[in-house]
C-alpha positions as CSV (number, residue, x, y, z in Angstrom):
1,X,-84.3,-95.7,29.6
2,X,-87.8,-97.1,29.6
3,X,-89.0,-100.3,31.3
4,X,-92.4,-101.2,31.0
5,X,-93.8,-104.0,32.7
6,X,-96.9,-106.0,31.8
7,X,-99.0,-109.0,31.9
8,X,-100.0,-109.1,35.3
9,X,-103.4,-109.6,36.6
10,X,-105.9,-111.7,38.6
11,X,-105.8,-115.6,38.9
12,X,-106.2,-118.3,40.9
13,X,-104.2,-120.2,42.8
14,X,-102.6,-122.5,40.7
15,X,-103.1,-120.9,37.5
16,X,-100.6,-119.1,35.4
17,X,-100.0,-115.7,33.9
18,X,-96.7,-114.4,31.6
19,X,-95.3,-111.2,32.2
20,X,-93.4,-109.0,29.5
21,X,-91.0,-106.2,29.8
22,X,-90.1,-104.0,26.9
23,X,-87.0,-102.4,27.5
24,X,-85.5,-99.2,25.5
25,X,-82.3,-97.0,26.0
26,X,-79.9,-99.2,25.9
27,X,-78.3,-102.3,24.8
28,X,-80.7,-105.3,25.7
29,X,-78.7,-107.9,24.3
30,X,-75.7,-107.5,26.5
31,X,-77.4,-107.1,29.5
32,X,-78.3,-109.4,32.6
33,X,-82.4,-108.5,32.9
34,X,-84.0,-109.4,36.2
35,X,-87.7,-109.6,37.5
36,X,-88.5,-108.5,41.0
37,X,-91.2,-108.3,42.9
38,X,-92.7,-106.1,45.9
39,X,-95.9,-107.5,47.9
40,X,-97.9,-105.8,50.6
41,X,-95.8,-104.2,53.3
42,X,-93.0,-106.6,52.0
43,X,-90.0,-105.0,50.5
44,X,-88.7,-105.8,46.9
45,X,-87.0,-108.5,46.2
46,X,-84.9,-110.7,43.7
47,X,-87.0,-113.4,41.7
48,X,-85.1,-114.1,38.6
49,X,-82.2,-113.0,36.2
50,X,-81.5,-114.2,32.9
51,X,-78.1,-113.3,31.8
52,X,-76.7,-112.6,27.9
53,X,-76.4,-115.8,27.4
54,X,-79.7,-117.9,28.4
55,X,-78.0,-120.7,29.9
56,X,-77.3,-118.6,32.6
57,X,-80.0,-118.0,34.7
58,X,-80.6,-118.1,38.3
59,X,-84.1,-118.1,40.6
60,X,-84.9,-117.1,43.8
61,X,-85.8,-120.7,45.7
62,X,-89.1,-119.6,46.3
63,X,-90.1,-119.4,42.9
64,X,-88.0,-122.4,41.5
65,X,-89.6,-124.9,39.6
66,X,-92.8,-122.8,38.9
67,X,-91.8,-119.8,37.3
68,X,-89.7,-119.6,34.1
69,X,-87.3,-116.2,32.9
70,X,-86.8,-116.3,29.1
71,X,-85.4,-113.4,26.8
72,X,-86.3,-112.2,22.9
73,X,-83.1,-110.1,22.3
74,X,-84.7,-109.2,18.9
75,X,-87.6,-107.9,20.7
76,X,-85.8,-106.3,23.7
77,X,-88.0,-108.1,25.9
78,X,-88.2,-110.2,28.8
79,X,-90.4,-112.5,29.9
80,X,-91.5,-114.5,32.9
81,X,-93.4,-117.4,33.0
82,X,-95.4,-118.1,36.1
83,X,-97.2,-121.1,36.5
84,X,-98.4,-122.8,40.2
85,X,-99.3,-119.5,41.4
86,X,-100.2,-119.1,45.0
87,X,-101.3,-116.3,47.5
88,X,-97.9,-115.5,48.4
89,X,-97.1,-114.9,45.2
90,X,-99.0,-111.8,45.2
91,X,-97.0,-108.6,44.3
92,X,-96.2,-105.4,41.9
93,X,-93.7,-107.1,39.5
94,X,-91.0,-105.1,37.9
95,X,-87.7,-105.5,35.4
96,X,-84.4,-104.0,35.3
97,X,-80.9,-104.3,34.1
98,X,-79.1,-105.7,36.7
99,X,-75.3,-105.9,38.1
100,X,-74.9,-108.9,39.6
101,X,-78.0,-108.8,41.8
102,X,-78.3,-105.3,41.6
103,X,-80.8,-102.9,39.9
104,X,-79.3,-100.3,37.1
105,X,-82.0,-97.9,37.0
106,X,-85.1,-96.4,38.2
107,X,-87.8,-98.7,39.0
108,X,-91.1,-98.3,36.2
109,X,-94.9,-98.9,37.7
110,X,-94.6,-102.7,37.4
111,X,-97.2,-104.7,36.8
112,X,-99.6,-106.0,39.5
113,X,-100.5,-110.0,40.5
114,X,-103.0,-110.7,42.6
115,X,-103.7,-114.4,43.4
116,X,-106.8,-115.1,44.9
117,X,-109.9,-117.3,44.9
């Protein structure tokens, strides 16, 4: 299994960056993918999960409204769409399968936002 995270960068507040996550190993399309995210001395946690079927999709509240999960099941990739960015959105953002809420495999190296003037 291989995630790989990327996209990230520095902007702004208020500006907007997209994230991708190629995904090999096993089968994308019938998988729930989620993004999390880990800031500094925060612990991980849940930001968004986009199930099989795209109508299903759930956000964490404090990214609701500004950041947007999407899915290319042809690709085997996932994407997130952040727009409105601020400080506290600042964080190593990673992928993975997901059970319900939970994480199927090993974490990959993410991919870093910083959001600063």
């Amino acid at each position: 299994v291989q995630l790989v995270e990327s996209g990230g960068g520095l902007v702004q507040p208020g500006g907007s960056l997209r994230l991708s996550c190629a995904a090999s190993g096993f089968t994308f399309s019938g998988s729930t993918m989620g993004w999390f995210r880990q800031g500094p001395g925060k612990e991980r946690e849940f930001v968004a999960r986009i199930r099989s079927i795209e109508s299903l999709i759930n956000y964490a509240d404090s990214v609701k409204g500004r950041f947007t999960i999407s899915r290319d099941n042809a690709k085997n990739t996932v994407y997130l769409q952040m727009n409105s960015l601020k400080p506290e959105d600042t964080a190593v953002y990673f992928c993975n399968k997901l059970q319900g809420y939970s994480a199927m495999y090993p974490w990959g190296k993410g991919t870093l936002v910083t959001v600063s003037s």
